[in-house]
C-alpha positions in Angstrom: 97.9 60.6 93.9 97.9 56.7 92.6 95.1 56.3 94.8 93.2 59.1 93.9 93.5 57.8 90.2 92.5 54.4 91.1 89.5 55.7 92.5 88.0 58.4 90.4 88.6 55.1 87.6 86.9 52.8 89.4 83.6 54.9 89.8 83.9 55.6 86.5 83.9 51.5 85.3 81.0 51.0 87.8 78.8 54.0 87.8 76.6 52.8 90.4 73.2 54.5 91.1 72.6 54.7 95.0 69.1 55.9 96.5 68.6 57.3 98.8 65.4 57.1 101.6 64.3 60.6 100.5 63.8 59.7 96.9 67.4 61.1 95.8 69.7 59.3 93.6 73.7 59.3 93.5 75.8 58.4 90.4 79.2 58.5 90.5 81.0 60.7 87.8 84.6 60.6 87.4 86.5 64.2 87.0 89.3 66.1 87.5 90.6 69.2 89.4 92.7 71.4 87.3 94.7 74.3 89.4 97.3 76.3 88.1 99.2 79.3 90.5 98.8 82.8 88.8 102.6 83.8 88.1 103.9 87.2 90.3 102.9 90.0 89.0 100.0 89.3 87.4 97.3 91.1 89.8 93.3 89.3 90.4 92.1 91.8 88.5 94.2 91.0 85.1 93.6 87.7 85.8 90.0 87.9 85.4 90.7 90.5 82.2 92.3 87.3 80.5 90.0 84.6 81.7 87.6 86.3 80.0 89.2 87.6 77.0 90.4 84.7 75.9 87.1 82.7 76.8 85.8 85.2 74.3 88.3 84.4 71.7 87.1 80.7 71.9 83.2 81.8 71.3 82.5 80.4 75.2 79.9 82.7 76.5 80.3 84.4 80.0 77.4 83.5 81.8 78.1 84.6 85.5 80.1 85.4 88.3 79.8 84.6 91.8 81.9 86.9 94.5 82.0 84.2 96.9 84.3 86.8 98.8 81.8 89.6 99.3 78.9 86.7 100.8 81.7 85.8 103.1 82.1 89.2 104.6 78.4 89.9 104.3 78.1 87.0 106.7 81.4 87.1 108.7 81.6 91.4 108.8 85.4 90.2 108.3 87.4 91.1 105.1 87.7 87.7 103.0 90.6 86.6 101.0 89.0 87.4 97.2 87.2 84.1 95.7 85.5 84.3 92.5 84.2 81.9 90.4 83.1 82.5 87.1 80.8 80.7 84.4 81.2 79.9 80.5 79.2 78.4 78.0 79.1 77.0 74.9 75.4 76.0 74.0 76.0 74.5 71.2 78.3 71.7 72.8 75.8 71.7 76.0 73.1 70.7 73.9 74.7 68.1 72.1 76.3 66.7 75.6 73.1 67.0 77.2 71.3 64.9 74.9 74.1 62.1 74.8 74.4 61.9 78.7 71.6 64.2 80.6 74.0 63.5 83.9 76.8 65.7 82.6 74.3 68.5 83.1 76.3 68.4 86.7 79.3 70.0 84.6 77.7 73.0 83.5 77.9 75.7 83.0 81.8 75.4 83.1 83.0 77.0 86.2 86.9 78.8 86.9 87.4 80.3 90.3 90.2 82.4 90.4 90.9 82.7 94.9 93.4 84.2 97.0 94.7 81.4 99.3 96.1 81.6 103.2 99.6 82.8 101.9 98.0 85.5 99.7 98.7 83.6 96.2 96.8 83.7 93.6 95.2 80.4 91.8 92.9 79.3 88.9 90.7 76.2 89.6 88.3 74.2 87.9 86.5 70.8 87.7 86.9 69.0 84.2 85.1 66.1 82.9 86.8 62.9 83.0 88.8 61.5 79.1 87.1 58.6 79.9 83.7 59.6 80.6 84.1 62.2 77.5 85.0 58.6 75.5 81.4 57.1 76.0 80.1 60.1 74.3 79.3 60.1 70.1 82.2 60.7 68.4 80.6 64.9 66.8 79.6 65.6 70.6 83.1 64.2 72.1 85.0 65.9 69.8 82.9 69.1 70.9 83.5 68.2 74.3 87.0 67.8 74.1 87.6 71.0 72.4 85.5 72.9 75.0 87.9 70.9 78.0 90.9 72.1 75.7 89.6 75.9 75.8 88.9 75.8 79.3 92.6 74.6 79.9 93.7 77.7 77.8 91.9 80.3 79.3 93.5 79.1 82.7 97.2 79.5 81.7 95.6 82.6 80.2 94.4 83.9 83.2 97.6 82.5 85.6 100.1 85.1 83.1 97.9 88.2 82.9 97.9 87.2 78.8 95.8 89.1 77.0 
């Protein structure tokens, strides 16, 4: 875990660009994985109910879902444990993030997958921006930032108690 740390901070403080012989670029972006297990007795279904409700009560826009699930068994013709992963937005925030850093463009929209693992539990995942990288941001659009990161984190525990 220290190790993880060190390294997600460390391509943070050096942000190098790499290109690449086909005319691509890399940058290095710190970020986070946040996971938390959906408690027994709460059912995919109801999970999804209160990702979304409460995403609603922060005024983040539902954008999209993709049932990675159904693809799989498109492809496979095997049933798939359920994967989902759904999309938010708040435009306002986008905007103002967008214009301070057009790299964080590779954050949106925000993304929460809600997936059935191997042992048939139930989690809710996401990527989150980086504190640090939010702190290099103007103070109205990091304050906007941080509140959508804050949201996000709510509509998880939301959506791992069936809360409604």
């Amino acid at each position: 875990m220290y190790r993880l740390s060190f390294i997600f901070l460390l391509a943070f403080f050096m942000r190098p660009v790499f290109a690449a012989d086909n005319g691509l670029s890399y940058v290095n972006i710190p970020a986070q994985i946040a996971k938390v297990q959906v408690q027994n007795g709460v059912s995919f279904d109801d999970a999804v109910d209160s990702l979304k409700l409460r995403a609603n009560q922060h005024n983040l826009k539902f954008v999209g879902a993709s049932p990675v699930y159904k693809e799989i068994e498109a492809l496979t013709g095997k049933k798939s444990k359920r994967i989902e992963i759904f999309s938010f937005c708040d435009g306002i925030t986008a905007d103002k993030m967008l214009k301070a850093d057009p790299e964080i463009v590779s954050f949106m929209p925000c993304r929460v997958a809600i997936l059935e693992d191997a042992q048939g539990k139930l989690w809710v995942i996401s990527m989150m921006i980086d504190p640090k990288m939010l702190e290099g941001l103007p103070p109205d659009t990091r304050k906007s930032a941080e509140r959508v990161m804050h949201d996000l984190k709510d509509m998880m525990l939301a959506a791992s108690t069936g809360d409604l």
